[in-house]
Structures are given as C-alpha cells and as structure tokens.
C-alpha distance (Angstrom), angle and dihedral (degrees) to the residues before:
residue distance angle dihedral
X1 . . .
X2 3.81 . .
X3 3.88 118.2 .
X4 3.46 134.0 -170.4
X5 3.92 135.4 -161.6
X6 3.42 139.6 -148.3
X7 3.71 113.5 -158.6
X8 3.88 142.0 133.0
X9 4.01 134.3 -160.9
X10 3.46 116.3 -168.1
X11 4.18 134.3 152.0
X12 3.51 85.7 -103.4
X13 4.18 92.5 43.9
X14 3.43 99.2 37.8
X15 4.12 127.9 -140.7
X16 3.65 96.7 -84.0
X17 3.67 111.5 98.3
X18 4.08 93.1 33.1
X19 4.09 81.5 59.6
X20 4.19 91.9 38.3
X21 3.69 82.2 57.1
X22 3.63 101.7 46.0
X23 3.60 87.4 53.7
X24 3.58 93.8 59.0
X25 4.39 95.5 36.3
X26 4.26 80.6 52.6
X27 3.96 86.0 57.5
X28 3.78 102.7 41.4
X29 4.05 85.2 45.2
X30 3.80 87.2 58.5
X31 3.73 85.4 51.6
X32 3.95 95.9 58.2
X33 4.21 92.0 -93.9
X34 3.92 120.2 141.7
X35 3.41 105.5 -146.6
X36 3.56 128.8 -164.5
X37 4.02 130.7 -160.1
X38 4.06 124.9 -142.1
X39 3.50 105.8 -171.2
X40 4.11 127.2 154.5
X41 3.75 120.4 -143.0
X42 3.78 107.1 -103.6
X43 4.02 113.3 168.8
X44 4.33 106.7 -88.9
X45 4.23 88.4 31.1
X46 3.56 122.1 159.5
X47 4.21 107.0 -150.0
X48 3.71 79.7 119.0
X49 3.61 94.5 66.3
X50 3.67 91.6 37.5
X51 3.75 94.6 55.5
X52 3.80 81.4 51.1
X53 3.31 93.4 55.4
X54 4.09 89.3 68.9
X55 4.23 88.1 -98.9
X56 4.09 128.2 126.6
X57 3.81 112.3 -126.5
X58 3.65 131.9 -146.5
X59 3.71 98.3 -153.1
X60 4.56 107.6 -162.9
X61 3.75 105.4 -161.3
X62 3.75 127.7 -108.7
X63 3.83 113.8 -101.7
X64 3.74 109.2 -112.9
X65 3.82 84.1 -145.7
X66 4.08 133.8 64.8
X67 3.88 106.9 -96.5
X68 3.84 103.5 -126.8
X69 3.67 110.6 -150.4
X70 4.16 124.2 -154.9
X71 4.19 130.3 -143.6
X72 4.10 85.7 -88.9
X73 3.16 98.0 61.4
X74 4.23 124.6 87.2
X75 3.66 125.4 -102.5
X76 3.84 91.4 -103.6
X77 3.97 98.0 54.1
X78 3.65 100.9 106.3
X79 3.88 87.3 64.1
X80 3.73 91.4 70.8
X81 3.67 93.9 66.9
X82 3.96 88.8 -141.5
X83 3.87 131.2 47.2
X84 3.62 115.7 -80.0
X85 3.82 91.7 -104.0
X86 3.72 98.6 54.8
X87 3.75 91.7 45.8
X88 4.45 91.8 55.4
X89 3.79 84.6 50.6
X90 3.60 94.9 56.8
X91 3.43 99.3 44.8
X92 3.98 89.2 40.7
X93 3.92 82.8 57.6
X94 4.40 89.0 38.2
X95 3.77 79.3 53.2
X96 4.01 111.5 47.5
X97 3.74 100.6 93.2
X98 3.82 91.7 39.1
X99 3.89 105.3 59.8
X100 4.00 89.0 -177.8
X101 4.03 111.2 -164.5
X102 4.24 84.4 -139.5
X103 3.89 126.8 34.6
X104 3.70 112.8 -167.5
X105 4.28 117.1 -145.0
X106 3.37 109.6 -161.1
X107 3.96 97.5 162.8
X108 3.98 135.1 115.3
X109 3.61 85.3 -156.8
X110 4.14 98.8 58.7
X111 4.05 122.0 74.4
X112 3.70 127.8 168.0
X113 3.91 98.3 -68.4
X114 3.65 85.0 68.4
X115 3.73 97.4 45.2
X116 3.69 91.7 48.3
X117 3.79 90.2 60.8
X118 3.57 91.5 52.7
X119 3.53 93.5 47.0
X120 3.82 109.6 97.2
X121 3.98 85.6 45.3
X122 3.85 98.9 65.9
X123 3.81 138.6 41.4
X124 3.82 96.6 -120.9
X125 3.69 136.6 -21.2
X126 3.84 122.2 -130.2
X127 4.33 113.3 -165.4
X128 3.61 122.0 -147.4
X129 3.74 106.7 -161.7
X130 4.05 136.4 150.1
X131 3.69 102.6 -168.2
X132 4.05 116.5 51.3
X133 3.16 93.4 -150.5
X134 3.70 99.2 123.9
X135 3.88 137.5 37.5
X136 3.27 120.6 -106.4
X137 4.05 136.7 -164.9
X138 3.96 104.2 -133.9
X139 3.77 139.0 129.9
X140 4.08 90.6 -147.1
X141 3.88 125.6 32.3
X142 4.28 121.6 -170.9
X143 4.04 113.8 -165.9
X144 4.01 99.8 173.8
X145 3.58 95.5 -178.6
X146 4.05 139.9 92.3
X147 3.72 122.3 -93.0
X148 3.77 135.7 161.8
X149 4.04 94.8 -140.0
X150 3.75 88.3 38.5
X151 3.85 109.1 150.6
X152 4.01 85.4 38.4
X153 3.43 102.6 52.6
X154 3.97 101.8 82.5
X155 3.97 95.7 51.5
X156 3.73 125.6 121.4
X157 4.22 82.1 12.6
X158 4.11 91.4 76.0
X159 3.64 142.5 55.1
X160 4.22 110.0 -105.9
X161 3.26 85.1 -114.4
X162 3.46 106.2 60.1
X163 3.85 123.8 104.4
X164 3.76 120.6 -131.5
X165 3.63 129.7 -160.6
X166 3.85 101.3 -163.0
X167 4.46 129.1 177.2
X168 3.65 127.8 48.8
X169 4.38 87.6 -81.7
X170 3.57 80.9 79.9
X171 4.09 89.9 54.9
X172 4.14 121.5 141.2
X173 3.59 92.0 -125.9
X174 4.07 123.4 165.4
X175 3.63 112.7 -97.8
X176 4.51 79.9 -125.8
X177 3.75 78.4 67.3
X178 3.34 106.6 44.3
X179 4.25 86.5 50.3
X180 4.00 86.4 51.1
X181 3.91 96.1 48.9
X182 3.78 82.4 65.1
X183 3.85 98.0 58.2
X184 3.71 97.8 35.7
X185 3.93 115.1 157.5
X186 3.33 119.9 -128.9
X187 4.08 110.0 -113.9
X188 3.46 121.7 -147.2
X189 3.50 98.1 -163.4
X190 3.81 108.4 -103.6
X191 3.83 106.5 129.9
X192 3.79 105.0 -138.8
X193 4.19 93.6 151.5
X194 3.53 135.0 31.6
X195 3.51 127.7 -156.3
X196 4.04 118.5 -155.1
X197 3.87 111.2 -161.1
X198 4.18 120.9 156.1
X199 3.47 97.6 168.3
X200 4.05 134.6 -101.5
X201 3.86 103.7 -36.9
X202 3.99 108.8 3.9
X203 3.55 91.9 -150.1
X204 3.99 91.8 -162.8
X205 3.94 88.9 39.7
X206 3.56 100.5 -127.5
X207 3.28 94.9 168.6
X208 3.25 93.1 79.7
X209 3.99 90.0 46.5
X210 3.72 90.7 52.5
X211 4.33 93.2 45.2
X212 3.92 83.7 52.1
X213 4.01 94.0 52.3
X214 4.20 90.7 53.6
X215 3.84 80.8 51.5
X216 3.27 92.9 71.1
X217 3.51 101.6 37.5
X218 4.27 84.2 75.6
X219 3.73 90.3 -142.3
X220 3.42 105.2 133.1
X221 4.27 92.4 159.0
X222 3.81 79.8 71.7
X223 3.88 112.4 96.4
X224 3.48 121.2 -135.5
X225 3.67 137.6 -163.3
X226 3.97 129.6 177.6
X227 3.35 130.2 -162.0
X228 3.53 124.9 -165.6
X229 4.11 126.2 163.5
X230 3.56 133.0 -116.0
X231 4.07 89.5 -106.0
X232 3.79 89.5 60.0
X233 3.77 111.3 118.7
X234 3.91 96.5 -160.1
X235 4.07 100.3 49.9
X236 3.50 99.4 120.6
X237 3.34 91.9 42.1
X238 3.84 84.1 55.6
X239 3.50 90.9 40.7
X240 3.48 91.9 64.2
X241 3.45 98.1 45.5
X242 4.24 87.2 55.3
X243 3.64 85.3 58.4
X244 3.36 102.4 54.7
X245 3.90 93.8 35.2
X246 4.13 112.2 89.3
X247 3.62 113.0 -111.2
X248 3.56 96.6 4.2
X249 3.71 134.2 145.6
X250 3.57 138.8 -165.0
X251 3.60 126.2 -146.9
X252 4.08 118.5 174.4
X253 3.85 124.4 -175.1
X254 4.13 95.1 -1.5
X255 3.68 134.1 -150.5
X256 3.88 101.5 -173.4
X257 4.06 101.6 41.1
X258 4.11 82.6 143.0
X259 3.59 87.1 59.1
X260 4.25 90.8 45.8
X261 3.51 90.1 49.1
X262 4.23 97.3 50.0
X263 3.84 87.0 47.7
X264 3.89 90.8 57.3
X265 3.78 136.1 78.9
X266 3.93 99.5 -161.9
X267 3.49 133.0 25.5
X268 3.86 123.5 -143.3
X269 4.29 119.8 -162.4
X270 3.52 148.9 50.3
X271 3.45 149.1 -26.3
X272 4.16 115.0 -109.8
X273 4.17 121.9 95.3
X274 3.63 93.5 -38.5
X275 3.97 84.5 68.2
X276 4.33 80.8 78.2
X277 3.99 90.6 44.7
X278 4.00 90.0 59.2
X279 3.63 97.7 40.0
X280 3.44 97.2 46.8
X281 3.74 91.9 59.1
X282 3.40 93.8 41.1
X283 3.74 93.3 -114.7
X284 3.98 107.7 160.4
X285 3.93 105.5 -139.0
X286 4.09 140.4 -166.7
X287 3.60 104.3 -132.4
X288 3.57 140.1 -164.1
X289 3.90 133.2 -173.7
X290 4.02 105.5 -122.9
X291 4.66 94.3 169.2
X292 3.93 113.5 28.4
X293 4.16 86.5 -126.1
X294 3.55 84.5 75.0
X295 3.74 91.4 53.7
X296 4.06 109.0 92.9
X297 3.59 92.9 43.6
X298 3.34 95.9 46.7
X299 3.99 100.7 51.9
X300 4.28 81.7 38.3
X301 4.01 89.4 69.8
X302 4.02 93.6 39.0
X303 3.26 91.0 51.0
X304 3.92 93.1 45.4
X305 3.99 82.0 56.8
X306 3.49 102.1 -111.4
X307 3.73 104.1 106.6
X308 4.18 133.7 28.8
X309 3.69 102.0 -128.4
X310 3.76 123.1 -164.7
X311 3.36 110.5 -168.6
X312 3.96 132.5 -106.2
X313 3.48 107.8 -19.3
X314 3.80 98.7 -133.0
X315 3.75 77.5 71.2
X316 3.74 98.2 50.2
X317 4.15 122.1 89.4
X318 3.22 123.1 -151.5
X319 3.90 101.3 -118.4
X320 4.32 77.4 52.0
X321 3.46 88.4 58.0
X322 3.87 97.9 41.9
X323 3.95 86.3 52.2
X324 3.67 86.5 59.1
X325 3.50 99.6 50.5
X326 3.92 85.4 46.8
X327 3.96 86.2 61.0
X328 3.33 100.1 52.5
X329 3.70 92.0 50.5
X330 4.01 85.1 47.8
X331 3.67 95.9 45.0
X332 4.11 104.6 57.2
X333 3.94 89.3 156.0
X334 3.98 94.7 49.1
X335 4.25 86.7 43.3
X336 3.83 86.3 54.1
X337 3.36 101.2 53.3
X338 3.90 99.8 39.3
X339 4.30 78.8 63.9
X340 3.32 96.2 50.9
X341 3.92 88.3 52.3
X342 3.88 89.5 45.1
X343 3.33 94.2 59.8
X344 3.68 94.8 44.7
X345 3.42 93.7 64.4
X346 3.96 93.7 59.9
X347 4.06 92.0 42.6
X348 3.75 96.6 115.1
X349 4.03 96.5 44.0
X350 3.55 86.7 60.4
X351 4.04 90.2 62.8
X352 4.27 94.4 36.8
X353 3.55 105.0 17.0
X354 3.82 107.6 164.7
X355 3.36 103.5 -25.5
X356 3.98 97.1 97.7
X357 4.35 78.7 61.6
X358 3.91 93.6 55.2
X359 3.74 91.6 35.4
X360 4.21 85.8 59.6
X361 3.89 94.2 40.0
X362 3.62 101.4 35.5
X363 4.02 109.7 22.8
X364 3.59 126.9 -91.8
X365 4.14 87.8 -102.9
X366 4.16 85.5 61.6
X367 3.37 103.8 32.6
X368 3.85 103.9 75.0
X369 4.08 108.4 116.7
C-alpha cells in the first residue's frame, strides 16, 4: 500500500503534527505500507528529521514572497505559505508517479476545496484536524483531542459517509508510550523533579520564562530537566541557562520523552499532542496556552482536574508562574489526585491504542499491532 502525507512544521506551526504523523507512517510501515512525505520548506521545518526517520521527502519550496490571503479563505491559510490552489497543484504534481491508495492531511491551512482537487489523484483521503472549523472532503476523519460536544462537532463539515475517530483514546501516541502507560508508578504527589517541555519551537521561548520561575523558588534539591527541540530558536540560549542552573539538564531533539516524563513528578508547558503523553502517564502538569488552537482542549483537561492551567502565557509572569510551581510542591494531596485524573482520561487508549486507525486504513485482517 503506498501512502502519502501532507504535513508542515514551521516556528509558526509548531512540530506537533509532523511528529503525530510520524507516529502513525512508523505503524503503517510496520504493516508493509510505503509511505511518502510532502512537506514545503517553511523556516523551523523538520524534513530533516523525517528523512532521518528512514522516510523520502517531497520538499515544495518556500515562496520568496508574503502569501496574501482573501475573506474566503480559513483562519489557518497564511500557514501554507501559498494559496490553497497553488499548494494542491504541487502536491498533485509531488504525487503523479506515486498514486498512493491513502493521502494523509494533517494541515490547519487545507479544507475541502483543496481535497477535492486532489481527489481523482488518490484512492481515499483521511483528515487529521483539531479544530472543526472547516469542511473537509474525506472518507476518514481522526480528532484525538478532548471536547465537550465531541461526537457533534464534525457534522455538516463531512460527507455521511465518512468515518470519525473522535476523544483522546484515539491519540497518535509513540508505541515507547504506549509500553510505559503499562508500568506506570504510582505518584504520591511529592515533587522531587520537574520536567520543562513547550513543544518543538516555543516561539515565545518560555522555556526560558519557566527555568527563571524555579530560580526563584531556591530549591536546588529539586531536579530539573528541559527539553527543547531542534526547531527551537533560543536553545543555546537555554542551554546556557541549564548550565548555570543547579541540577539542571538539557535535553534537545529527544528520543526517550516517555522515559523523561516517568522520571518526573510535575510537568511544566503547553497544551498540543504532548497533552496525551502527560496524561497517559499520569504525569500532573502546569500548563499554559502558547496558540489559541490549543485552547478548548486545553481548559477541557483543567477543568476535568487533571492539570492547573494558567491561562495564555503572554499573560503569565514569571513570579505567577513560580507561585504555581510553589503550590504544587505545597499541595502533595491536590498533585496526587490531578494524576490519578490524568491518567484516567487516557484509560481506554491503553487497551485500543491505534489499532481502530490501521483497522480503517488498512483492514481489520492487517491492522492487528
């Protein structure tokens, strides 16, 4: 079976659904699939990592020019670097020798005008999305994340026919993961290490903000690690500040991020995929929104109890931050039980995981991990 997918990382887009989808191209290669990435070259991409990964990349060059958007076009469009049109005749043309049974969308920026033009090139099309706020032309939709009006969300913006996978059971998570969730140790809520993690690029570099707050805590018995990724403009600035920080290690561009988050009592970041990563291992987490996509979700697992969220972090201070952290070390009961509700959202994923994905893409008969 070939595969192709359609997915960007950028400073501006982040890492996350570049790594989403490499989960899922890592399990359909296991299953026999040759998958193929179309990716253009936005500032902070990853087709390096890709390529690294073992994958061939179709790279689409940056436009030399500011893409100007117009009132038809979705909130997201800018993020394409192109208009919608010139990007499906690229990847029509990245496409021609391929003739993949399944392209993959994985883009803010693409709706169903797009995917219509693509159409009579491919077998189906399956649509990763988080937002519903477009329609889309697709025979399989995934929506991993948490939403009050869940099961409703995607109607009127898909054909009848299209299946949807919908809640956080349905989560691209790492098979490393999926292997921790099962040994798990119970926390008891004392916070003995902290692990900072704001995604890919951390476009407003709150890393730094968030190494600065433990500062003044004066708790240098408290471990620390800080991971950053290899798209993130202010690591050696963060570097340096690990150095000189007590107790403090860096991490860039990491391969065992289950194995960061088991070690550590409290989490420190943002919302996005690696929302699923803490809550699966039951990792209680300080949160802040740094893109208002990530918002919904976000305040959804706060308000389920599993995470303290304070708000957008352009509105966050430091000492606010620090004050935080100071709670959670003051508050061992509270820490416990926000845990123990983290990990309850991700029960059932540890039982199907993504086989209901590869069952709908591949056939039930192939899709058994």
């Amino acid at each position: 079976m070939k595969v192709v997918i359609r997915a960007d990382a950028s400073l501006t887009i982040g890492s996350g659904h570049i790594m989403r989808c490499l989960t899922l191209a890592d399990a359909l290669r296991q299953h026999g699939a040759d998958v193929l990435f179309i990716c253009r070259e936005h500032p902070g991409h990853l087709i390096g990592l890709i390529e690294s990964k073992g994958y061939s990349v179709v790279c689409l060059q940056f436009p030399t020019i500011e893409c100007e958007t117009t009132l038809d076009d979705v909130a997201h469009a800018a993020w394409l670097g192109v208009s919608w049109l010139r990007d499906s005749v690229d990847t029509i043309d990245a496409i021609k020798e391929t003739q993949p049974e399944w392209l993959i969308v994985d883009h803010y920026a693409i709706d169903h005008r797009w995917e219509r033009k693509l159409l009579p090139h491919v077998g189906k099309i399956m649509v990763i999305d988080d937002l519903a706020d477009r329609a889309h032309e697709c025979s399989l939709l995934l929506d991993q994340n948490l939403y009050e009006n869940m099961e409703s969300r995607y109607i009127g913006l898909v054909p009848d026919h299209c299946v949807r996978l919908l809640g956080p059971r349905h989560a691209l998570l790492r098979p490393e993961f999926m292997k921790a969730a099962k040994n798990v140790r119970k926390r008891d809520g004392s916070v003995n290490r902290i692990l900072i993690f704001f995604g890919g690029s951390d476009p407003g570099n709150e890393t730094t903000k968030a190494l600065e707050a433990i500062s003044l805590l004066r708790r240098p018995d408290i471990a620390v690690d800080v991971v950053v990724g290899g798209a993130n403009p202010c690591r050696e600035e963060v570097k340096t500040l690990c150095v000189l920080a007590p107790n403090t290690t860096y991490h860039c561009q990491v391969g065992n991020m289950a194995e960061l988050m088991m070690a550590a009592d409290l989490a420190i970041g943002a919302g996005g995929s690696t929302t699923w990563e803490r809550c699966l291992v039951g990792l209680p987490s300080i949160t802040m929104m740094i893109a208002e996509n990530q918002a919904l979700t976000t305040e959804m697992v706060a308000k389920s109890g599993a995470s303290k969220l304070l708000g957008y972090s352009t509105n966050v201070s430091t000492e606010q931050l620090a004050n935080s952290i100071q709670w959670a070390i003051n508050n061992s009961l509270r820490l416990k039980e926000m845990s123990d509700k983290a990990a309850r959202i991700m029960e059932s994923t540890i039982f199907t995981g993504i086989s209901p994905l590869l069952a709908a893409i591949l056939g039930e008969e192939n899709a058994h991990t």
